[in-house]
N, C-alpha and C positions, 0 to 999 in steps of 0.2 A: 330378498328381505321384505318381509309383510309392511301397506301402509299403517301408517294412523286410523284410514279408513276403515281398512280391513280388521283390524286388531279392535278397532270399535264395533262394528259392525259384531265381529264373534263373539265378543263382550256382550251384546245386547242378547243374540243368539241362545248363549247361553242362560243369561236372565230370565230369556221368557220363557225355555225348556218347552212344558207341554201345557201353559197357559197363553190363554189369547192374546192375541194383538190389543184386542178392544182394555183388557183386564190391563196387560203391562202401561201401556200408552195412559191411561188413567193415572196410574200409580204414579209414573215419570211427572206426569203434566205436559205431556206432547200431545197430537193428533193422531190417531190410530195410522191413519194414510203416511205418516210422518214414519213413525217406526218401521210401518209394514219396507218402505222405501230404502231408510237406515238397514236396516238389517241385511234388504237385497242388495244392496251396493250401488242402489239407481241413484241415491241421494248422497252428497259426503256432508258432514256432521258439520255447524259451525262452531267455534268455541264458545259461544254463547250457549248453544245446547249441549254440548257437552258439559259445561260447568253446571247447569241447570239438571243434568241427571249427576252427577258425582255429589252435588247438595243432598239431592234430593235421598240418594242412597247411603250419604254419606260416607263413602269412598274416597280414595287416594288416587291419582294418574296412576302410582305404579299400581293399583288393582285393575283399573280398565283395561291399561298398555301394557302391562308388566317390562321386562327390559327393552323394549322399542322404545320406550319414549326417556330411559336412560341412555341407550344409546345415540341417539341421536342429540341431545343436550349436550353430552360431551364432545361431538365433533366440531361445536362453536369456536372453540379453540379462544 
């Protein structure tokens, strides 16, 4: 099963497609070096930046994580 990380990470992946580091990282409100790191999996995401790009894109958890992050919510029990 994918982490949070990972599933973030592919998330951003896909955001940036065939635009730059420098262009997305902008748009977010991160550090280029920030993202470049997010995306490679060198860095894991705090939730503080995580909420700061879902504002920022105005997104939902389930667009980021799609069912990971339902799933695992409901194994709180």
């Amino acid at each position: 099963m994918p982490s949070l990380d990972k599933e973030f990470s592919e998330f951003l992946k896909t955001l940036r497609g065939r635009r730059s580091y420098a262009s997305l990282a902008k748009d977010l409100g991160i550090a280029e070096s920030t993202l470049y790191r997010l995306i490679n999996g060198s860095q894991s995401a705090t939730l503080r930046g995580v909420e700061q790009v879902m504002r920022k894109l105005a997104v939902s958890p389930a667009e980021v994580f799609g069912d990971e992050i339902h799933r695992k919510r409901g194994r709180r029990g």
